[in-house]
PASEBA-1860 file (N, C-alpha, C; in nm, 3 decimals):
! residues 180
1> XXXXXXXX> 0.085/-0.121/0.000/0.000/0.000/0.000/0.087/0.124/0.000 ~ 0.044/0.212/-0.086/0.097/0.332/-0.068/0.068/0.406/0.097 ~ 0.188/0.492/0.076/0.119/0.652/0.175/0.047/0.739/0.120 ~ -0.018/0.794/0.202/-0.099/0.887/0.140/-0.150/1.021/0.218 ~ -0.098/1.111/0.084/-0.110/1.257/0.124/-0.183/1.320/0.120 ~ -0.300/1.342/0.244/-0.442/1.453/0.192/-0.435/1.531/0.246 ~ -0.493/1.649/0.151/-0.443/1.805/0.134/-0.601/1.834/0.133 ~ -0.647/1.952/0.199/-0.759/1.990/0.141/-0.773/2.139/0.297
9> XXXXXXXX> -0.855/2.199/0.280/-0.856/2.279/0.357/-0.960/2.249/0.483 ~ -0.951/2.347/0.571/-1.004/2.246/0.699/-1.156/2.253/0.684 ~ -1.230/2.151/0.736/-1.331/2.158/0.696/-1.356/2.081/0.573 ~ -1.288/2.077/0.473/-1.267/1.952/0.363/-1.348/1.815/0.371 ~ -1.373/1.763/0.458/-1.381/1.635/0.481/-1.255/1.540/0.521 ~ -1.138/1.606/0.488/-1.030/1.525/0.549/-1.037/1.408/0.635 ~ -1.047/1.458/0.747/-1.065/1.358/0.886/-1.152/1.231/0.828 ~ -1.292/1.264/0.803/-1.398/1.181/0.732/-1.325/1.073/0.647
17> XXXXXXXX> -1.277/1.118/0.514/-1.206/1.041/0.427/-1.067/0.980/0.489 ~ -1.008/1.019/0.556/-0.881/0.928/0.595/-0.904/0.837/0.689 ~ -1.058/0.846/0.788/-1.080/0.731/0.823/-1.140/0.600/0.734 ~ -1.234/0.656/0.644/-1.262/0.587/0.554/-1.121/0.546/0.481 ~ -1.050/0.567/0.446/-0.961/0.470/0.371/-0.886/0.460/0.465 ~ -0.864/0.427/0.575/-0.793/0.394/0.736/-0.820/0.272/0.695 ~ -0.966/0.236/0.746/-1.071/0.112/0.736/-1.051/0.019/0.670 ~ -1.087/0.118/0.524/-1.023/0.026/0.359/-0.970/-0.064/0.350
25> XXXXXXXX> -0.837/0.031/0.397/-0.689/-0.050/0.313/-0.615/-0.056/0.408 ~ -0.667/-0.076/0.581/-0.588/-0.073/0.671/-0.450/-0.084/0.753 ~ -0.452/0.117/0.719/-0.376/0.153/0.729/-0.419/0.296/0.824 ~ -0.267/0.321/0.902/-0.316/0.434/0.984/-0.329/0.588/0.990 ~ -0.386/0.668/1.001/-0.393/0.802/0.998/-0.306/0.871/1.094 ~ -0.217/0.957/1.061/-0.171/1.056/1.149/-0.203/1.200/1.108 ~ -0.330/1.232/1.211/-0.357/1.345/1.176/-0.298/1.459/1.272 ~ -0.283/1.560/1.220/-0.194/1.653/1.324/-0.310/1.728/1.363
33> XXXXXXXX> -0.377/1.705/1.362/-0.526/1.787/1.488/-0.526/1.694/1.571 ~ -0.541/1.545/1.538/-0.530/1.526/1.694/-0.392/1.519/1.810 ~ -0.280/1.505/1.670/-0.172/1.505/1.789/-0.177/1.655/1.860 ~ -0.215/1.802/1.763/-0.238/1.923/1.850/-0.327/1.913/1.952 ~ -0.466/1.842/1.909/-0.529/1.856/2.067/-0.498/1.739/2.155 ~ -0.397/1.629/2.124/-0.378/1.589/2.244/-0.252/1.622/2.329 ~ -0.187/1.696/2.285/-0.068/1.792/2.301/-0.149/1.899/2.442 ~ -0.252/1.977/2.360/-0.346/2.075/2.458/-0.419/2.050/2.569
41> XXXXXXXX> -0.448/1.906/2.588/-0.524/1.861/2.681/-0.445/1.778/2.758 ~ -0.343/1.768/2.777/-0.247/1.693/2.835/-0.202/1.812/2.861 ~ -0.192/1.942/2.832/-0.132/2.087/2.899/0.015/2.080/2.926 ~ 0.086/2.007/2.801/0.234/1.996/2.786/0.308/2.157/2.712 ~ 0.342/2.196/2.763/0.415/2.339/2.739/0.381/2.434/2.598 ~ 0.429/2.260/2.482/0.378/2.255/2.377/0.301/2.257/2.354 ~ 0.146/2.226/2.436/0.034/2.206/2.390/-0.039/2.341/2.413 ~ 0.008/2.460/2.538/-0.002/2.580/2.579/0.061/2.675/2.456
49> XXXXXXXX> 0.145/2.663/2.430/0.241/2.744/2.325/0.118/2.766/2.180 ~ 0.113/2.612/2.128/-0.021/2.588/2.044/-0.148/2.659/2.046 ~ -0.188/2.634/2.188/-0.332/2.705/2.171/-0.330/2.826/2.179 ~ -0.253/2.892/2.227/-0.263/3.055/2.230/-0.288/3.071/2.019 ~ -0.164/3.000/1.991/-0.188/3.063/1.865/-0.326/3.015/1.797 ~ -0.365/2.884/1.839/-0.502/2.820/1.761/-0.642/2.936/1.818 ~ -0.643/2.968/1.967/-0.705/3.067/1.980/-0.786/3.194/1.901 ~ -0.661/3.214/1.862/-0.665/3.383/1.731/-0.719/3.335/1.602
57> XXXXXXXX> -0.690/3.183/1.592/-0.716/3.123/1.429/-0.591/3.155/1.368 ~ -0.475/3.141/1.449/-0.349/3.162/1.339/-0.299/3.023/1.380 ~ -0.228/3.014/1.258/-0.140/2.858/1.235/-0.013/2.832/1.328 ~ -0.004/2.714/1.413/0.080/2.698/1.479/0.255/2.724/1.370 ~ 0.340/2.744/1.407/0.443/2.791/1.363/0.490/2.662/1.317 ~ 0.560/2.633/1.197/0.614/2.523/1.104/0.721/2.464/1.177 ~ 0.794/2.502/1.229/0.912/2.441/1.303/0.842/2.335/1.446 ~ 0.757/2.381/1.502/0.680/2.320/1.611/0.619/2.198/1.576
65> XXXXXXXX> 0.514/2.240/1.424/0.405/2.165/1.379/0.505/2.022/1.317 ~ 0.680/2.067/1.236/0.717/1.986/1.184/0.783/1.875/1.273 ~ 0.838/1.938/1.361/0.911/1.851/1.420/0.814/1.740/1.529 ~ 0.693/1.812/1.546/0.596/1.697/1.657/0.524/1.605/1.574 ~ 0.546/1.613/1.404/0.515/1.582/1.319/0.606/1.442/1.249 ~ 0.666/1.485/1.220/0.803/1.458/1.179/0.860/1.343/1.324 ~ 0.813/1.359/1.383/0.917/1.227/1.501/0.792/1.151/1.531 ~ 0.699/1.120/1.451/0.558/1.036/1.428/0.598/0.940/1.299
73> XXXXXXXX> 0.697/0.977/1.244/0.670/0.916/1.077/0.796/0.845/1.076 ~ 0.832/0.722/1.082/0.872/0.635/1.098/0.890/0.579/0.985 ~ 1.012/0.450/0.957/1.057/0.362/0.869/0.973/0.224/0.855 ~ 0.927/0.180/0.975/0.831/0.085/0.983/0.704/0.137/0.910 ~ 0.629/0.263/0.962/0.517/0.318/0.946/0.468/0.349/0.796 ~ 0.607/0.396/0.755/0.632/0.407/0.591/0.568/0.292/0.501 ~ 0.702/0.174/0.544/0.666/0.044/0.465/0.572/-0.010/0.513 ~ 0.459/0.052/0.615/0.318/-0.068/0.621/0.226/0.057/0.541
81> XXXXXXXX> 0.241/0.157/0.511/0.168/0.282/0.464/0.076/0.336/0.563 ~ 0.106/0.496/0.547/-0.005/0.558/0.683/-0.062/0.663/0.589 ~ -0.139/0.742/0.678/-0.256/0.854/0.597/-0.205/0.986/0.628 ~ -0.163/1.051/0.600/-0.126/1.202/0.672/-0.257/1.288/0.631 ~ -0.274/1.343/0.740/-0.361/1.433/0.704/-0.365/1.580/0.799 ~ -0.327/1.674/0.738/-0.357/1.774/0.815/-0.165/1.807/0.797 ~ -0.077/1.716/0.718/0.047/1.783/0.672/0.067/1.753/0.584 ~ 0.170/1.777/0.474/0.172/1.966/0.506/0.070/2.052/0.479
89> XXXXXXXX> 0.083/2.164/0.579/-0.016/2.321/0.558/0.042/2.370/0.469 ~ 0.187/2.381/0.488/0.301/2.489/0.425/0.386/2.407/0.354 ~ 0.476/2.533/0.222/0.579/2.447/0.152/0.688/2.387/0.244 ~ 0.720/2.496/0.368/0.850/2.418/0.474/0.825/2.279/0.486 ~ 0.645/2.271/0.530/0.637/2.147/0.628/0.604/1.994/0.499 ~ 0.586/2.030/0.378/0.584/1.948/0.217/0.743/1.903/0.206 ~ 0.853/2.015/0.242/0.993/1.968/0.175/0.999/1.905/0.278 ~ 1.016/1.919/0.385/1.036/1.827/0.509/0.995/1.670/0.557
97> XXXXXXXX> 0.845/1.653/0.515/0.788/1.521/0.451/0.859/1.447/0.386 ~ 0.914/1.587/0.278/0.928/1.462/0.127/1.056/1.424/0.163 ~ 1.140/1.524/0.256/1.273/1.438/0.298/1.264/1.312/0.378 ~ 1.190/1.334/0.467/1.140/1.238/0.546/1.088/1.070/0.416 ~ 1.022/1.097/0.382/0.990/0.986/0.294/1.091/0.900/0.170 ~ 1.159/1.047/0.094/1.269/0.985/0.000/1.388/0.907/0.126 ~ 1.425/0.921/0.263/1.503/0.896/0.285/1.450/0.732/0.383 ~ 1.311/0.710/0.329/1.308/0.565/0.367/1.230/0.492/0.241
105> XXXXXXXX> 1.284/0.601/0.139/1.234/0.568/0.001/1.087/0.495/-0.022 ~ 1.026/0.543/0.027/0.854/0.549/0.039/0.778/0.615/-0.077 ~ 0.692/0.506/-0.115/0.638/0.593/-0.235/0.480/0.623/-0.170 ~ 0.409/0.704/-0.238/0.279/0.796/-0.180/0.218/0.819/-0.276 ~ 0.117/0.883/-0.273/-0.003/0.952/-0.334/-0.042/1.072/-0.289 ~ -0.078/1.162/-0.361/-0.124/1.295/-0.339/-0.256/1.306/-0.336 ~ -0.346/1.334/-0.255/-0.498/1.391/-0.306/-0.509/1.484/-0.229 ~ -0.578/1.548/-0.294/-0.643/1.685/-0.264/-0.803/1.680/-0.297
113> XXXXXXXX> -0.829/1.768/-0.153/-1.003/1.755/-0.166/-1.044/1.874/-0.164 ~ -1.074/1.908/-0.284/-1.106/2.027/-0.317/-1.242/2.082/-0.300 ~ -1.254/2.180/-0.182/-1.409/2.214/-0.127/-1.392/2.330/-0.156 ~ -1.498/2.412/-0.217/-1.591/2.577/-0.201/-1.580/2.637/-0.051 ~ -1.551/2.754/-0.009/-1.535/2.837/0.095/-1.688/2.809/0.154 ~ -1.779/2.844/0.072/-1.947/2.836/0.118/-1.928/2.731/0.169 ~ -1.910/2.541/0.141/-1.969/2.426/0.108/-1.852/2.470/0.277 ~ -1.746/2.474/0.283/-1.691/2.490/0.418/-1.736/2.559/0.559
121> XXXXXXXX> -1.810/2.671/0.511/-1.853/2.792/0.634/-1.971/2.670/0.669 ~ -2.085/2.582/0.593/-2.143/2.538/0.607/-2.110/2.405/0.668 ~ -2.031/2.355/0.629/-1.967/2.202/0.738/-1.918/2.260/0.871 ~ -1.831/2.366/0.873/-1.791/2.415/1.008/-1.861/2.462/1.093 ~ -1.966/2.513/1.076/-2.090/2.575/1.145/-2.163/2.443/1.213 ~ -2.175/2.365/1.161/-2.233/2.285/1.178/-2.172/2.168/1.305 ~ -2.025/2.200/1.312/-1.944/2.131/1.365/-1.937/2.100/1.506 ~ -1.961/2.304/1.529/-2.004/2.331/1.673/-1.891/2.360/1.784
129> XXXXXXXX> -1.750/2.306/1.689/-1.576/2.359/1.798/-1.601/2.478/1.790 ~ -1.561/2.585/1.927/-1.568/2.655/1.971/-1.463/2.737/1.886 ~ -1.347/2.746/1.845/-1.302/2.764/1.748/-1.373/2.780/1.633 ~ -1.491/2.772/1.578/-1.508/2.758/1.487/-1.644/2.889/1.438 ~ -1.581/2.977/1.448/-1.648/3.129/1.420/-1.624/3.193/1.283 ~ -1.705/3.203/1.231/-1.683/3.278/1.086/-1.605/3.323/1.027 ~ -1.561/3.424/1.137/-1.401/3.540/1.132/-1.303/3.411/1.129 ~ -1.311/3.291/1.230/-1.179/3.241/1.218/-1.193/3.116/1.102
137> XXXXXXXX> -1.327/3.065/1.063/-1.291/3.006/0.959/-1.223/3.072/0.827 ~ -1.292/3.198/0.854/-1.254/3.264/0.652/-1.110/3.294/0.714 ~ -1.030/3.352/0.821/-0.940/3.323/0.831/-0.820/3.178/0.778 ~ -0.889/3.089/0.835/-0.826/3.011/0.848/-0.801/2.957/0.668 ~ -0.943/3.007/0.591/-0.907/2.934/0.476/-0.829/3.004/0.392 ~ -0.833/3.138/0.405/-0.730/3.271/0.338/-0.602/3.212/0.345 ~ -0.592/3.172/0.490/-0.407/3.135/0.533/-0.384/3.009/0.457 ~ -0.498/2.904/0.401/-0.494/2.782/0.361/-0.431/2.798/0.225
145> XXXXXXXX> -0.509/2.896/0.204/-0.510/2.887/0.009/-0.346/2.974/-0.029 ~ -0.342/3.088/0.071/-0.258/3.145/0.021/-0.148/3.028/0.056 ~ -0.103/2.907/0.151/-0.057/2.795/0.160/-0.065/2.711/0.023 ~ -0.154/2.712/0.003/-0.180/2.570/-0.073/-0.080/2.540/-0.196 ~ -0.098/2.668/-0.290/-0.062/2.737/-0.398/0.148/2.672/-0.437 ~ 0.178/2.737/-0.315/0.317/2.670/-0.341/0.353/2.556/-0.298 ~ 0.279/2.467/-0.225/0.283/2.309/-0.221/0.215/2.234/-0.305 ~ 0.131/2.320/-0.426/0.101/2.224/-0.543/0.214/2.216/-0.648
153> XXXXXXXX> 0.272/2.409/-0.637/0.386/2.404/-0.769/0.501/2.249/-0.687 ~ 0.565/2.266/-0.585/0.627/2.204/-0.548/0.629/2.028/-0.525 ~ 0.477/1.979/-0.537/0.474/1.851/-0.624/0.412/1.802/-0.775 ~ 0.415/1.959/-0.791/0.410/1.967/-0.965/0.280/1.868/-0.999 ~ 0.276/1.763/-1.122/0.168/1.720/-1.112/0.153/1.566/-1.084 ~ 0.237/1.579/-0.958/0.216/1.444/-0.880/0.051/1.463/-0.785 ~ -0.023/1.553/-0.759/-0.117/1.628/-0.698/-0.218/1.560/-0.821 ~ -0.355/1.448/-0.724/-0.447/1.430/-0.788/-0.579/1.513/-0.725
161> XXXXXXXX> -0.654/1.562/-0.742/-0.736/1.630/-0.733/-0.920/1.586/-0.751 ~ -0.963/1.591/-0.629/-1.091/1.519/-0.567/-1.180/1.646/-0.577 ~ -1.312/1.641/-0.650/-1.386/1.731/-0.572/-1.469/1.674/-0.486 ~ -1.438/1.792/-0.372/-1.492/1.731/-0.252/-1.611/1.826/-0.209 ~ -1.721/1.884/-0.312/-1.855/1.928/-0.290/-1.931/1.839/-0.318 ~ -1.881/1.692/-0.371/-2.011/1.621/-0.377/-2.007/1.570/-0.247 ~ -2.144/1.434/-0.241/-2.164/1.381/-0.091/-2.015/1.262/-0.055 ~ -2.028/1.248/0.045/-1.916/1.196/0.096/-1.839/1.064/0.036
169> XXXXXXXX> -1.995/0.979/0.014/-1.960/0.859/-0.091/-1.886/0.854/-0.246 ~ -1.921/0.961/-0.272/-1.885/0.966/-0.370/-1.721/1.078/-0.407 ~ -1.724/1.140/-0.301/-1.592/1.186/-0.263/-1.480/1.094/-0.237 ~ -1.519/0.957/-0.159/-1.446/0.851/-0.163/-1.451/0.773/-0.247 ~ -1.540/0.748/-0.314/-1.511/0.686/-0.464/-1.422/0.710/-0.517 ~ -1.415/0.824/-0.540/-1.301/0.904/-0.604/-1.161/0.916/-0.586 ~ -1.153/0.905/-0.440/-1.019/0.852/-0.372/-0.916/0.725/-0.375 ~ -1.058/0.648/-0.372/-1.017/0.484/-0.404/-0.979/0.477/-0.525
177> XXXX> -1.026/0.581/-0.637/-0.955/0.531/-0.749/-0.815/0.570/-0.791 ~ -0.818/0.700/-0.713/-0.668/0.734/-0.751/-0.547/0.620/-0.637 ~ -0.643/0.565/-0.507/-0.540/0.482/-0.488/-0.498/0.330/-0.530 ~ -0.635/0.271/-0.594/-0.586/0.167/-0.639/-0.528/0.126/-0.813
END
């Protein structure tokens, strides 16, 4: 089984779909929302440092996010294949991966789940995290996109591309095909 890289902005369906192909093709998800909130609720220095910035709706800082990131992703973990989801945000935390991966020579997949800002304000609302206020979603997706942009040039057109406004089933349809 491959690894596999999903990209999409928050609110995407991400989480949704990487458990669904968790299940699949069982294999594991490392999503960096939950290692951030279990970082925060365990009230490890790191996990204080984090929320101040998650607070405002600004992005934890790349050096933090990579390295609590980055000492999760393993040589074993590689060759049984895992799900990343929720890295990379940024091009730092993409070159850093891909070092991470060429250097246990791991091959992957790219998808991207491509959701509408509306089809998002409307999943997040709905969600009910306290975090999750208008101001800081359109925030959060401004900081996404203006992100996104140079971690697509940077895997060029290794990046397969999901739309992810249809319903969920069929969002994973779509997934499964680019992975099998």
């Amino acid at each position: 089984m491959h690894n596999v890289i999903l990209l999409g902005a928050p609110g995407s369906g991400k989480g949704t779909q990487a458990q669904l192909i968790s299940e699949k093709y069982g294999i594991p998800v490392l999503t960096m929302g939950d290692i951030i909130r279990a970082e925060i609720k365990a009230e490890t220095d790191l996990g204080l440092e984090m929320k101040s910035y998650l607070d405002k709706g600004d992005l934890v800082p790349d050096a933090v996010i990579s390295n609590l990131f980055l000492s999760k992703v393993t040589k074993t973990l590689c060759e049984a294949g895992f799900i990343s989801d929720g890295v990379p945000r940024t091009l730092a935390q993409a070159k850093l991966l891909q070092e991470k991966l060429d250097s246990f020579q791991a091959s992957y997949k790219i998808v991207l789940i491509n959701v509408s800002l509306d089809q998002i304000m409307d999943r997040l609302s709905k969600r009910g995290r306290e975090d999750d206020t208008a101001a800081v979603i359109e925030n959060r997706f401004k900081i996404y996109e203006s992100e996104l942009n140079p971690i697509l040039d940077f895997y060029r057109n290794k990046v397969n591309i999901v739309n992810g406004n249809q319903e969920l089933e069929h969002v994973f349809s779509d997934i499964c095909k680019v992975l099998n």
